[in-house]
Backbone and ligand atoms as CSV (ligand in chain L), in Angstrom:
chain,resi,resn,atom,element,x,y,z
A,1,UNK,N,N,9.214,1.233,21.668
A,1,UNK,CA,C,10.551,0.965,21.107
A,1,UNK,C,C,11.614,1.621,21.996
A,2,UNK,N,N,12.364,0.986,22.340
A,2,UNK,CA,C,13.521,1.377,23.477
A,2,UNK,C,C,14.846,1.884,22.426
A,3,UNK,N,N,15.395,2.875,23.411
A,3,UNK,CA,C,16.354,3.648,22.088
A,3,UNK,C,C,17.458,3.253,21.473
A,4,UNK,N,N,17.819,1.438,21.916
A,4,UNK,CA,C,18.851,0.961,20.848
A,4,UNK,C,C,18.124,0.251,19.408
A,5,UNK,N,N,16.736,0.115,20.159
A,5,UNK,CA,C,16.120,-0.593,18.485
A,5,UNK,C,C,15.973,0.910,17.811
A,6,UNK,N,N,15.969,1.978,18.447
A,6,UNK,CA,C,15.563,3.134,17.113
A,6,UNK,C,C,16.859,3.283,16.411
A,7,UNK,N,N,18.223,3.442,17.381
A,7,UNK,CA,C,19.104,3.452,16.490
A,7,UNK,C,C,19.663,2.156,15.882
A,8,UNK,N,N,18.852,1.224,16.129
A,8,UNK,CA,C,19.330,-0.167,14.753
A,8,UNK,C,C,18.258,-0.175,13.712
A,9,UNK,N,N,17.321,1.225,14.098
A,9,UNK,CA,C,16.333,1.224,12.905
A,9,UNK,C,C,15.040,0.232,12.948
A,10,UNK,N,N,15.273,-1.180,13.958
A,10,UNK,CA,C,14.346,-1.927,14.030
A,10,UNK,C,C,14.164,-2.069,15.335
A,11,UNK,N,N,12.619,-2.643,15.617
A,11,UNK,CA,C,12.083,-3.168,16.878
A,11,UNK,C,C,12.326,-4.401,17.098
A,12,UNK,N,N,12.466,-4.926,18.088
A,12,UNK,CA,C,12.842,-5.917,18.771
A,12,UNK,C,C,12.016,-7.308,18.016
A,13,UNK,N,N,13.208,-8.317,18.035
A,13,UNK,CA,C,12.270,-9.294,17.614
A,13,UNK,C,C,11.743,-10.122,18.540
A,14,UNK,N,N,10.170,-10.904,17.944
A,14,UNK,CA,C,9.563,-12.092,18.915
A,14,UNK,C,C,10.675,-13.624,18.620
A,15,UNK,N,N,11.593,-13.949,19.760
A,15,UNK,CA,C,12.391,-15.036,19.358
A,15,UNK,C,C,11.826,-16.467,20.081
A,16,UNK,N,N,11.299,-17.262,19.377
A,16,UNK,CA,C,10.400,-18.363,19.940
A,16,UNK,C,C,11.392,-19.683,19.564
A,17,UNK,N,N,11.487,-20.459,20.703
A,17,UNK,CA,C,11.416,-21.956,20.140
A,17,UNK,C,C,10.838,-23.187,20.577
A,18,UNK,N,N,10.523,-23.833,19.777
A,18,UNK,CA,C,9.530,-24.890,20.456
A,18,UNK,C,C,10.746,-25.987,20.470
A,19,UNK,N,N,9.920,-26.572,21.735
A,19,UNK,CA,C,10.499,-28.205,21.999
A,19,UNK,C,C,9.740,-28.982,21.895
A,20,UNK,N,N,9.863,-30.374,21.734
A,20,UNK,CA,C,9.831,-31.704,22.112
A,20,UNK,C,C,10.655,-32.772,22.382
A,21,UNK,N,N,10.140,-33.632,22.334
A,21,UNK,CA,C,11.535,-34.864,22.762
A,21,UNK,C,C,12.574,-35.140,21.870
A,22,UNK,N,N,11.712,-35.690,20.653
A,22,UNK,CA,C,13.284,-35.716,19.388
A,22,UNK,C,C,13.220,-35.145,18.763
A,23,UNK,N,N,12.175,-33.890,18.244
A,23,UNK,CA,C,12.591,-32.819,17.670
A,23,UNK,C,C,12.490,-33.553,16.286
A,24,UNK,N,N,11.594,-33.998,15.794
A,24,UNK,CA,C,11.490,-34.587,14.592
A,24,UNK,C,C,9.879,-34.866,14.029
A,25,UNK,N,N,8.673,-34.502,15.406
A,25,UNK,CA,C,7.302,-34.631,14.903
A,25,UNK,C,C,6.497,-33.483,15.082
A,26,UNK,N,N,6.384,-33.239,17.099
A,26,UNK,CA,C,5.938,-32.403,17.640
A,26,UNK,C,C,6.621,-30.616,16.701
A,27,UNK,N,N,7.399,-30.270,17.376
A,27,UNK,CA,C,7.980,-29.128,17.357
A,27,UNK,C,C,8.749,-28.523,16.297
A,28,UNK,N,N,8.866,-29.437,14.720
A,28,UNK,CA,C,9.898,-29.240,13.961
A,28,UNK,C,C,7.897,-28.996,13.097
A,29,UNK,N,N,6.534,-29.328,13.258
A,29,UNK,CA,C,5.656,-29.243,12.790
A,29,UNK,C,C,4.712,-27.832,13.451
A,30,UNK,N,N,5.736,-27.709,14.733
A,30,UNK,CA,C,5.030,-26.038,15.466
A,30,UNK,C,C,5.906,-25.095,14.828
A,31,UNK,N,N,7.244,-25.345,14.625
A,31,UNK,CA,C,7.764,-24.410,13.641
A,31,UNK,C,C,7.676,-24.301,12.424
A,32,UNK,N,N,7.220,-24.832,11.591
A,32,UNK,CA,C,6.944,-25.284,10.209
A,32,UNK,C,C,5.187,-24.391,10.119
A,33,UNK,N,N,4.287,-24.769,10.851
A,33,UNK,CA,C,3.065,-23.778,10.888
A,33,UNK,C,C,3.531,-22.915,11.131
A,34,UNK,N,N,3.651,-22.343,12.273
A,34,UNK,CA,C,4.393,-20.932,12.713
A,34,UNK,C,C,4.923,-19.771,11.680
A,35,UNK,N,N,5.604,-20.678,11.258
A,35,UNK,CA,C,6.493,-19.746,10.245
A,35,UNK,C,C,5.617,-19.263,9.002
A,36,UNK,N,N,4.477,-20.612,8.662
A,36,UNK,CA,C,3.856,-19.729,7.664
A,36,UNK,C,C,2.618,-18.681,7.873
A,37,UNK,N,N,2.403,-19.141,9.486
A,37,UNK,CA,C,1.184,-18.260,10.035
A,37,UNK,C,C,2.085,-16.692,10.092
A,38,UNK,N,N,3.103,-16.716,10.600
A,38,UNK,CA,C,3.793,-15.337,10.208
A,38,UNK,C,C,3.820,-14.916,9.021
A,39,UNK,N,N,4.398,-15.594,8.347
A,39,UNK,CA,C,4.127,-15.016,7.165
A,39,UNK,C,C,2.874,-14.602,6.294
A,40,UNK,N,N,2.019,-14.998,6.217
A,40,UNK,CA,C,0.499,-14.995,5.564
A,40,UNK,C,C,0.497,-13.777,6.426
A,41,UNK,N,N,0.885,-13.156,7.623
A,41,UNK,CA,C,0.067,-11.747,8.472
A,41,UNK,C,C,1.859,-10.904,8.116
A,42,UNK,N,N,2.305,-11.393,7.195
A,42,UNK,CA,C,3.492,-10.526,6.902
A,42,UNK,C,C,4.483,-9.457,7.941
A,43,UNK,N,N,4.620,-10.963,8.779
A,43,UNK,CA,C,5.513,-10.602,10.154
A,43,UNK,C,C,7.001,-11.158,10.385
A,44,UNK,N,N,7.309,-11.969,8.880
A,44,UNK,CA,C,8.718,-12.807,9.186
A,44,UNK,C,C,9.502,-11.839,9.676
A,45,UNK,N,N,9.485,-10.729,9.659
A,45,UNK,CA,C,11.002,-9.700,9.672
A,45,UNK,C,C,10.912,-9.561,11.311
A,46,UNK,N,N,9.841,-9.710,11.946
A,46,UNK,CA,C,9.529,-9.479,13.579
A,46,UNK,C,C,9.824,-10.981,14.468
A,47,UNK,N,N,10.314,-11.527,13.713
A,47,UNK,CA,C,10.192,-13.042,14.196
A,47,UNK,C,C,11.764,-13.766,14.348
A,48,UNK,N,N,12.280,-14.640,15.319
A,48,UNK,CA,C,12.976,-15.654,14.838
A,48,UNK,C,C,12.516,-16.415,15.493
A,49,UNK,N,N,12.228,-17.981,14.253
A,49,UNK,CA,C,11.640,-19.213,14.948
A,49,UNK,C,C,12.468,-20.407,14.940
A,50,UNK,N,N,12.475,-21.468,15.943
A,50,UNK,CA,C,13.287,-22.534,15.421
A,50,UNK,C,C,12.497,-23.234,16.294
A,51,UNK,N,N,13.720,-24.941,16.283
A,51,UNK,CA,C,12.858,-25.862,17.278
A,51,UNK,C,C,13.788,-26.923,17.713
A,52,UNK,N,N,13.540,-27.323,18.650
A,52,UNK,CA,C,14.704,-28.233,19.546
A,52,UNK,C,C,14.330,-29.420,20.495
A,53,UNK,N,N,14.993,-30.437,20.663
A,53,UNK,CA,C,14.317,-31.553,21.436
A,53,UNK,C,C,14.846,-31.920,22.776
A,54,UNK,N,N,14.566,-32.361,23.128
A,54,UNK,CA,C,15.428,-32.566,24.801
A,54,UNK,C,C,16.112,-33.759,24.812
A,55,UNK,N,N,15.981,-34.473,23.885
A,55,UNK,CA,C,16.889,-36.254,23.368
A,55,UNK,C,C,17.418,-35.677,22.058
A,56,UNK,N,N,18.616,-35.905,21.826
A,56,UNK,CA,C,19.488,-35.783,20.483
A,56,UNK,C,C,19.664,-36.507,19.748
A,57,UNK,N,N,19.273,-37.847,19.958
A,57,UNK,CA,C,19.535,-39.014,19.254
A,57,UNK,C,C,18.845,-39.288,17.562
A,58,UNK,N,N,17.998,-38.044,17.279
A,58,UNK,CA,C,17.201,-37.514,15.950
A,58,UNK,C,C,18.408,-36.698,15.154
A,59,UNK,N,N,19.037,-36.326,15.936
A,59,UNK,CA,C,20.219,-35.087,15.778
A,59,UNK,C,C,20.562,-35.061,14.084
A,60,UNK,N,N,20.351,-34.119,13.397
A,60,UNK,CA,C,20.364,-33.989,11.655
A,60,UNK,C,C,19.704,-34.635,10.538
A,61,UNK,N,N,18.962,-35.096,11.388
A,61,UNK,CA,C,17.269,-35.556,10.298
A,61,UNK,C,C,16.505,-34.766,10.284
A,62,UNK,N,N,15.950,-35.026,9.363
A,62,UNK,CA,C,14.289,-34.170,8.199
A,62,UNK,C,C,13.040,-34.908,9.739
A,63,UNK,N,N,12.345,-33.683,10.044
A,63,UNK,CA,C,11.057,-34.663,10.508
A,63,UNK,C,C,10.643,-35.854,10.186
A,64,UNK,N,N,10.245,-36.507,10.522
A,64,UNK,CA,C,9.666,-37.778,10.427
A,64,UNK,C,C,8.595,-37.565,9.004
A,65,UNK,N,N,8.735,-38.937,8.493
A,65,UNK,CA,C,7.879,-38.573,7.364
A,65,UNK,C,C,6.630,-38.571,7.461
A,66,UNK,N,N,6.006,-39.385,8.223
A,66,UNK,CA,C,4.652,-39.056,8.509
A,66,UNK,C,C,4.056,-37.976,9.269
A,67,UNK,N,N,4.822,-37.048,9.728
A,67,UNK,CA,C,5.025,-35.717,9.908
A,67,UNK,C,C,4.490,-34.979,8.739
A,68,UNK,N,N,6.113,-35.286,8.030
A,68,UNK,CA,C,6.001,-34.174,6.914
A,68,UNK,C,C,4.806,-34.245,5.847
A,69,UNK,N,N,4.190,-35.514,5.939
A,69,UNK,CA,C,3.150,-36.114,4.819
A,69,UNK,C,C,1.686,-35.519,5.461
A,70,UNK,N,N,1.315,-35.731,6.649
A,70,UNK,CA,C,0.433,-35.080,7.095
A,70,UNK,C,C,0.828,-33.465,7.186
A,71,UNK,N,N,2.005,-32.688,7.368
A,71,UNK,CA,C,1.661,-31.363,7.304
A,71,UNK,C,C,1.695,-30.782,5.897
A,72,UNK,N,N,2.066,-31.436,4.784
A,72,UNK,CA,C,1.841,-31.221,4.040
A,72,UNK,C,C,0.619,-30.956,3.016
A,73,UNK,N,N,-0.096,-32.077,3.484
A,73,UNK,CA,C,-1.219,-32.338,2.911
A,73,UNK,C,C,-2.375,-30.665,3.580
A,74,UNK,N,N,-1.349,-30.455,4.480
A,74,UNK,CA,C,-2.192,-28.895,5.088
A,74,UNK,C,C,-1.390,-27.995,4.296
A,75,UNK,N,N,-0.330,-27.964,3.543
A,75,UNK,CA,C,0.371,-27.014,3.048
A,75,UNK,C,C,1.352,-26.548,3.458
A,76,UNK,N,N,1.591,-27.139,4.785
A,76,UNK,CA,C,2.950,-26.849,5.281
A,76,UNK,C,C,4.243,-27.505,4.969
A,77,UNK,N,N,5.277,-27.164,4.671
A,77,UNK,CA,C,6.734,-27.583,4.168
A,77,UNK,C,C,7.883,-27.841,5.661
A,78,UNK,N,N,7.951,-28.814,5.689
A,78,UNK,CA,C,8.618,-29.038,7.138
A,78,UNK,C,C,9.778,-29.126,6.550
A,79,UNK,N,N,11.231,-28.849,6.628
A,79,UNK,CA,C,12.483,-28.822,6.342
A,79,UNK,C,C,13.443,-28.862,7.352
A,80,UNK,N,N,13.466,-28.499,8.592
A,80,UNK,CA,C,13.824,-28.585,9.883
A,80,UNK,C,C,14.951,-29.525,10.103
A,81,UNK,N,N,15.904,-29.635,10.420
A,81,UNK,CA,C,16.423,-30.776,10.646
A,81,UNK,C,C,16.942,-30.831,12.266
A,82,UNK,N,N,16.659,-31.711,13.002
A,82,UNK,CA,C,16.865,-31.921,14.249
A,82,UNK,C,C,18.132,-31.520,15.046
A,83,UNK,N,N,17.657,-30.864,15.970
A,83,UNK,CA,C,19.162,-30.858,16.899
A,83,UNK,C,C,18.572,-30.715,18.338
A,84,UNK,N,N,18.971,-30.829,19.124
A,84,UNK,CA,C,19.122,-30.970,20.740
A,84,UNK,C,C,19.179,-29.807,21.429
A,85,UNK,N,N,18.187,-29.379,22.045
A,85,UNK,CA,C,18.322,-28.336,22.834
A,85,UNK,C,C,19.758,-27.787,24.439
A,86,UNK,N,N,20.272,-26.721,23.811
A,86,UNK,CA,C,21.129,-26.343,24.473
A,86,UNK,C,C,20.665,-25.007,25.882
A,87,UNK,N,N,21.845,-25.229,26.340
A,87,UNK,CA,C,22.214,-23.952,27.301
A,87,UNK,C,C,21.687,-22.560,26.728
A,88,UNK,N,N,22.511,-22.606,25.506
A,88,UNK,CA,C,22.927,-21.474,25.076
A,88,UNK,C,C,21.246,-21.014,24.032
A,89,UNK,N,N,20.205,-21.922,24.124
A,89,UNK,CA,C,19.029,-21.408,23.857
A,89,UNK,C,C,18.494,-20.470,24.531
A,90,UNK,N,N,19.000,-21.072,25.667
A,90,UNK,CA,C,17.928,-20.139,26.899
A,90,UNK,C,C,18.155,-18.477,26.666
A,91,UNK,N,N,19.879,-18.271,26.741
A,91,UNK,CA,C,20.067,-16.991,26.112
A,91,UNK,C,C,19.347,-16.408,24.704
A,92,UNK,N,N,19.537,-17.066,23.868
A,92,UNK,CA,C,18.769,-16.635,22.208
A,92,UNK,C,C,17.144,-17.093,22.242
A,93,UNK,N,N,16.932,-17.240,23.044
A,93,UNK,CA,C,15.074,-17.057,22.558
A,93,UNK,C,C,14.169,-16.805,24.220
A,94,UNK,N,N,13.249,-15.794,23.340
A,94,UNK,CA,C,12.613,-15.540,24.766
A,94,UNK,C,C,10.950,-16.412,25.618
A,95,UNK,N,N,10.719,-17.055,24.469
A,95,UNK,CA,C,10.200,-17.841,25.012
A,95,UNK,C,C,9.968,-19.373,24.043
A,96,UNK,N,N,10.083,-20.209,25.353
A,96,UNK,CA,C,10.424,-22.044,24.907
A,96,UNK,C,C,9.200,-22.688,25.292
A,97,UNK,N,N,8.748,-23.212,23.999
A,97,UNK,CA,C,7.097,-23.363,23.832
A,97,UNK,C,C,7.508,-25.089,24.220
A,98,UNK,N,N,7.051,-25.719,25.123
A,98,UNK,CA,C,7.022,-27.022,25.595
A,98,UNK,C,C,5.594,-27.729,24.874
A,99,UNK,N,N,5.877,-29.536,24.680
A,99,UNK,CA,C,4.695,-30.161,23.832
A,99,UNK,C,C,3.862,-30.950,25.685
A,100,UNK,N,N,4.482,-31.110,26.189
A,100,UNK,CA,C,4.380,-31.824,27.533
A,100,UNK,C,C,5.134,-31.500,28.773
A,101,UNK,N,N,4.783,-32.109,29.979
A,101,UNK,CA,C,5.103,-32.080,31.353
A,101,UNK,C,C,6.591,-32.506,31.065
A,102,UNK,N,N,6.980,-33.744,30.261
A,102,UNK,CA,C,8.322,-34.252,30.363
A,102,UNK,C,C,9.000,-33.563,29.672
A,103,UNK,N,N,8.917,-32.666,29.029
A,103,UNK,CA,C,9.971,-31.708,28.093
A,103,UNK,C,C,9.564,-30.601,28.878
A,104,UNK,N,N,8.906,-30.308,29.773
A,104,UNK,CA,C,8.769,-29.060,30.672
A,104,UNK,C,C,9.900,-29.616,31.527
A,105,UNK,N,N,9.890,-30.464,32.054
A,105,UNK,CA,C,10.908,-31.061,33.580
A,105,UNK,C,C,12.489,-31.234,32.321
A,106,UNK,N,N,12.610,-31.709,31.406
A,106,UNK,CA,C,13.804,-31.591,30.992
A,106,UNK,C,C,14.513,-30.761,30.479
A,107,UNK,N,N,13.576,-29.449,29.725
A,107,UNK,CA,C,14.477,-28.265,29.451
A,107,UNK,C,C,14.238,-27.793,30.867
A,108,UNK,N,N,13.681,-27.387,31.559
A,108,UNK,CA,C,14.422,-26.946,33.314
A,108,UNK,C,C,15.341,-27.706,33.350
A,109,UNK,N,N,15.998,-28.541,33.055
A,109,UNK,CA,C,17.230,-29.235,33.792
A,109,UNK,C,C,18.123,-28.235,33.034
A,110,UNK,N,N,18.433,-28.369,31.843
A,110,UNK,CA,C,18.733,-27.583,30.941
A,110,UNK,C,C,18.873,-26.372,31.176
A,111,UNK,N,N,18.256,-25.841,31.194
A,111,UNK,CA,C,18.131,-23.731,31.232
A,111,UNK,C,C,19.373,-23.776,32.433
A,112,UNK,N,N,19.703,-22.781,32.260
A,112,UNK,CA,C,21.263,-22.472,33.049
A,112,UNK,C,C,20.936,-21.525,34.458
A,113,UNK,N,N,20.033,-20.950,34.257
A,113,UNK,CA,C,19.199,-20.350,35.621
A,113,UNK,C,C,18.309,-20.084,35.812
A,114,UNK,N,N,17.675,-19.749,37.180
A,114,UNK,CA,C,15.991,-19.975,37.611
A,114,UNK,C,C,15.295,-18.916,36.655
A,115,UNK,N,N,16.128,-17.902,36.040
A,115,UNK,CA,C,15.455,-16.838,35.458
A,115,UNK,C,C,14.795,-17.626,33.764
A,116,UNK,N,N,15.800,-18.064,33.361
A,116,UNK,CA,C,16.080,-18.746,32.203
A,116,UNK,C,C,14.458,-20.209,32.170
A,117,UNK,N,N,14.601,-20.709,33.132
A,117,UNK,CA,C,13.280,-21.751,33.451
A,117,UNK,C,C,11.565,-21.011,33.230
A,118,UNK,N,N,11.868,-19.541,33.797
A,118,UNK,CA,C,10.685,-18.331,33.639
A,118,UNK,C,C,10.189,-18.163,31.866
A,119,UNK,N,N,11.070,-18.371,31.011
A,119,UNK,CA,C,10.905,-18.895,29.378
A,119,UNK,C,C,10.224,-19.520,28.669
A,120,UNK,N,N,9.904,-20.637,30.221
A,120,UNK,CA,C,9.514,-22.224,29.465
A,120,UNK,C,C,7.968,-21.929,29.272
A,121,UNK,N,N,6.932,-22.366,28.267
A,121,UNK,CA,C,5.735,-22.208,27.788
A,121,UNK,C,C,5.222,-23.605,27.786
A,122,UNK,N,N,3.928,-24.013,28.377
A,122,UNK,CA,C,3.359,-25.018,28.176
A,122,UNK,C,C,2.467,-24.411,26.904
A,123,UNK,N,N,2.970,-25.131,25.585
A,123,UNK,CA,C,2.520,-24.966,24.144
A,123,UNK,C,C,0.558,-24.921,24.730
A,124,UNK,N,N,0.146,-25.736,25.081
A,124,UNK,CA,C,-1.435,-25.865,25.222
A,124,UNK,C,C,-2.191,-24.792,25.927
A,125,UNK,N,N,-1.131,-24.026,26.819
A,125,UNK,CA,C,-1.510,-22.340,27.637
A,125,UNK,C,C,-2.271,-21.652,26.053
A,126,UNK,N,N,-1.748,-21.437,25.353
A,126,UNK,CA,C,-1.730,-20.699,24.286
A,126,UNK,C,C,-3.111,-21.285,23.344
A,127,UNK,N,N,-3.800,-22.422,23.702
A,127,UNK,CA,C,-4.997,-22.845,22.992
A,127,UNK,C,C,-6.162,-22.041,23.466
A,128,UNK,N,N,-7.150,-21.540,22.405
A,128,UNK,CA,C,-8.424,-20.857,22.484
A,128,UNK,C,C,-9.557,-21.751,22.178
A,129,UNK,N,N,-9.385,-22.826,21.707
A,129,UNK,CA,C,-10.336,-23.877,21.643
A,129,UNK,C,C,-10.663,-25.599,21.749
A,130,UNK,N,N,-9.257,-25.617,21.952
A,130,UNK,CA,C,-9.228,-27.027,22.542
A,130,UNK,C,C,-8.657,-27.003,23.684
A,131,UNK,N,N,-9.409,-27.953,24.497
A,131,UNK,CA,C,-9.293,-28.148,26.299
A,131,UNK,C,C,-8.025,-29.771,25.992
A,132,UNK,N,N,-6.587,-29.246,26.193
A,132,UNK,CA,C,-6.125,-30.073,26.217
A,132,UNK,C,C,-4.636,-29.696,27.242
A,133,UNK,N,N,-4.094,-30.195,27.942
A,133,UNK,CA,C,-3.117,-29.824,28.816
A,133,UNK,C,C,-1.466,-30.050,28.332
A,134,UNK,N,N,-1.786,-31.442,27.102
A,134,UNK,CA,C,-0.318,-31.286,26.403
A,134,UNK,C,C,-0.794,-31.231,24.753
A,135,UNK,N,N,0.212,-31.788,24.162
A,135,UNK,CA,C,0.328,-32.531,22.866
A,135,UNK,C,C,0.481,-33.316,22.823
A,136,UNK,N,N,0.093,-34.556,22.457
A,136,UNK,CA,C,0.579,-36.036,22.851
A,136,UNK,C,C,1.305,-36.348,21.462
A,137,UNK,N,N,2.660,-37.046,22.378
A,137,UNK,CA,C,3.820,-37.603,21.130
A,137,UNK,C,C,3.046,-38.494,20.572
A,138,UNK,N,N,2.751,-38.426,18.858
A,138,UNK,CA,C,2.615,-39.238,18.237
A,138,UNK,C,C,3.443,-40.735,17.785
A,139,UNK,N,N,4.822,-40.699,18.034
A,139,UNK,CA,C,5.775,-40.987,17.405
A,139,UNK,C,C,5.271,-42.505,17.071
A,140,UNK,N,N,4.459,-43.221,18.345
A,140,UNK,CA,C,4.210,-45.083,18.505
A,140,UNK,C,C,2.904,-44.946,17.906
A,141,UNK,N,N,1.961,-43.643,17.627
A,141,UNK,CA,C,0.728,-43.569,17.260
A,141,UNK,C,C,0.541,-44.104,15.660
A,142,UNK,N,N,-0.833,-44.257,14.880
A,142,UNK,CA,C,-1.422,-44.474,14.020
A,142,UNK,C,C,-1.251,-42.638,13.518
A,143,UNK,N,N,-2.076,-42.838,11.943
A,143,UNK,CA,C,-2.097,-41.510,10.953
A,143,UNK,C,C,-2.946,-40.606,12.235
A,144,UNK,N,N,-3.965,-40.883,12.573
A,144,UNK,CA,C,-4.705,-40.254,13.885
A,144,UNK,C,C,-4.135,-38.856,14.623
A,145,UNK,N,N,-2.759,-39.576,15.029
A,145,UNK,CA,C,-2.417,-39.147,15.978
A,145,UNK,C,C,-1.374,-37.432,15.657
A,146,UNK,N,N,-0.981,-38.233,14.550
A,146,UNK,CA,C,-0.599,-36.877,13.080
A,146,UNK,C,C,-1.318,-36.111,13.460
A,147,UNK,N,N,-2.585,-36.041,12.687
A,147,UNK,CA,C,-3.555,-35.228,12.303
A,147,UNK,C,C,-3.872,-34.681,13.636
A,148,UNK,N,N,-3.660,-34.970,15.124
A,148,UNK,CA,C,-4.508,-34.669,16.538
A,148,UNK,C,C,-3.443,-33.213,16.471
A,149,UNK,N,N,-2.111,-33.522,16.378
A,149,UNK,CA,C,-1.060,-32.585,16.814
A,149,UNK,C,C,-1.565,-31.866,15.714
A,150,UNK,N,N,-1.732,-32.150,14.783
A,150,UNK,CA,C,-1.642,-30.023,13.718
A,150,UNK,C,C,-3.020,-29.709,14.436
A,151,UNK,N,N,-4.173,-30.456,14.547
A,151,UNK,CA,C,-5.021,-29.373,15.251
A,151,UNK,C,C,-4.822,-28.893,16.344
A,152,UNK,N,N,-3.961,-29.335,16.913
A,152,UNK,CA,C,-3.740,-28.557,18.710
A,152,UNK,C,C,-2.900,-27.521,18.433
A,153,UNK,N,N,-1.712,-27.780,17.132
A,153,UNK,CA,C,-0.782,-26.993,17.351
A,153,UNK,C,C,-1.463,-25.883,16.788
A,154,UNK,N,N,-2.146,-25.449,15.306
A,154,UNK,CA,C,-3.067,-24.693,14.897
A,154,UNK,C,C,-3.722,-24.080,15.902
A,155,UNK,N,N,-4.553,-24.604,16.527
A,155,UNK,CA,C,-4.958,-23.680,17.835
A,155,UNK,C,C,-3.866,-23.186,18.941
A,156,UNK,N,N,-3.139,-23.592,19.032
A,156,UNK,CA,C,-2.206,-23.105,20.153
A,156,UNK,C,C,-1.434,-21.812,19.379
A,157,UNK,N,N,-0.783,-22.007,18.070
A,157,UNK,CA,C,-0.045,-21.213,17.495
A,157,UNK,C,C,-0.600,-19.919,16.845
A,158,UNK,N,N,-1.804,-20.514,17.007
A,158,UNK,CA,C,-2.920,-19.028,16.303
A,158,UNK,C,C,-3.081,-18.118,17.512
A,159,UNK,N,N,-3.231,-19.017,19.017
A,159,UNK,CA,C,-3.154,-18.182,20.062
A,159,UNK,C,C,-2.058,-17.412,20.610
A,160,UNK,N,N,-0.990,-18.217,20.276
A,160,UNK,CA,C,0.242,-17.479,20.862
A,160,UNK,C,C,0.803,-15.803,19.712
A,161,UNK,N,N,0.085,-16.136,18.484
A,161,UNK,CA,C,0.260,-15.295,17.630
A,161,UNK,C,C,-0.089,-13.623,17.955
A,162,UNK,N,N,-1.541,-14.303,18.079
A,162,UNK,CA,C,-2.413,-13.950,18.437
A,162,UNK,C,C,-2.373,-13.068,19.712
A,163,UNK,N,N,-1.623,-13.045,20.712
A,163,UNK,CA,C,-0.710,-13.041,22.191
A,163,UNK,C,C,0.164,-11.741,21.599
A,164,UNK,N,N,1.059,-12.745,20.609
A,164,UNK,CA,C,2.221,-11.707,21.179
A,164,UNK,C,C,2.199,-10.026,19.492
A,165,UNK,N,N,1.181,-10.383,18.711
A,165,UNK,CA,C,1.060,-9.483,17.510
A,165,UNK,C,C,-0.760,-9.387,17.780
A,166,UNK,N,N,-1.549,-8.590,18.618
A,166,UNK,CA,C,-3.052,-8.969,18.306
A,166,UNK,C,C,-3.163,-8.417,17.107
A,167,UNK,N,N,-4.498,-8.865,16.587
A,167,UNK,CA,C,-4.530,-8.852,14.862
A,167,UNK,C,C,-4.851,-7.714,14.873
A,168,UNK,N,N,-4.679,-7.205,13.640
A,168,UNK,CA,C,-4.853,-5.688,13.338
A,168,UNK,C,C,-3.541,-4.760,13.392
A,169,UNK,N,N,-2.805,-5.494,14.116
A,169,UNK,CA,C,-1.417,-4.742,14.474
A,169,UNK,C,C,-0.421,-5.291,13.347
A,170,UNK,N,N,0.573,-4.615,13.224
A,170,UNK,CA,C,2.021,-4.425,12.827
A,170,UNK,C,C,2.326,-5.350,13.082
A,171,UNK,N,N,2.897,-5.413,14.560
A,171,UNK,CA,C,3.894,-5.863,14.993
A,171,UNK,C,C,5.346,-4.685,15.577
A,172,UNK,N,N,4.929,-3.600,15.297
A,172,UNK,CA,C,5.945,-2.442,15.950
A,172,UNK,C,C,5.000,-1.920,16.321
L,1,4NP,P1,P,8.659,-35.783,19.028
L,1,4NP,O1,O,8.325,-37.349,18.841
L,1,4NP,O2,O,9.146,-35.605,20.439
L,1,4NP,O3,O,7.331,-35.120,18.792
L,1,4NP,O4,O,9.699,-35.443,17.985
L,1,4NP,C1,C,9.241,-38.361,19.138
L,1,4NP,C2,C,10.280,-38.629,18.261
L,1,4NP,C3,C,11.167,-39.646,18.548
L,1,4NP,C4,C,11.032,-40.390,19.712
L,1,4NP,C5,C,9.998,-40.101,20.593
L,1,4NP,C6,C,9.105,-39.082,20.310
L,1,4NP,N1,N,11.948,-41.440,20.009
L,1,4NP,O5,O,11.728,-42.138,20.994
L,1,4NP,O6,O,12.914,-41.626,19.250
């Protein structure tokens, strides 16, 4: 703990956000797990999570419903409503969990400097049991393709958890 979190009383938070393209299947369903995998290990207070797309054209919609119907049926509550990834992310979160190569190449366009691009996370780095290199957008897919993303993201998000709190720990 560095000595402005002792005198704000708290330790630093983990500030994450995930992307995808419209920010309405992929990443509004990595924040929606996320948030409750923090919570169940009683870490919300160490955390800020959100999620953002690299196309805006979703811009103030609810996830997609076949989203929300498949993460539900896992127990997750998606509420999220879409917005477009900015500049001014790169400053407020320290690391930007990517679903693919093309939302890797478009938030780099994005991020405001080479330091800021050092942020970006290929979401699938973070998997411990599935051999997969992205997430594939469901959006043109069948129910299938639903169900493919919560298991990747489940494994990826248990790893990154997993990463940045190993179990047994706090979190301070
Ligand atoms: P997402 O899926 O990137 O996982 O939110 C998509 C949502 C919308 C579109 C493409 C992918 N779209 O073309 O509108």
């Amino acid at each position: 703990m560095n000595p402005t979190e002792l005198q704000n009383g708290a330790a630093a938070k983990h500030k994450i956000l995930f992307v995808c393209l419209g920010n309405i299947c992929r990443s509004p369903a990595a924040e929606g797990i996320f948030r409750d995998m923090v919570e169940k290990r009683g870490l919300s207070d160490s955390f800020v999570i959100d999620s953002a797309g690299t196309y805006g054209g979703h811009a103030g919609e609810l996830p997609d419903s076949r989203m929300r119907a498949a993460a539900s049926r896992r127990g997750y509550r998606l509420t999220h409503r879409s917005r477009k990834l900015t500049e001014d992310d790169f400053r407020n979160f320290d690391i930007i969990a990517v679903m693919d190569d093309s939302n890797y190449e478009r938030a780099s366009r994005t991020a405001p400097d080479i330091e800021s691009i050092g942020k970006i996370h290929r979401m699938t780095d973070f998997a411990t049991k599935h051999v997969w290199d992205h997430i594939p957008d469901p959006y043109y897919e069948g129910a299938e393709g639903f169900e493919l993303v919560l298991d990747l993201l489940e494994d990826c998000l248990d790893g990154l958890l997993n990463r940045l709190v190993p179990n047994g720990s706090t979190g301070n």
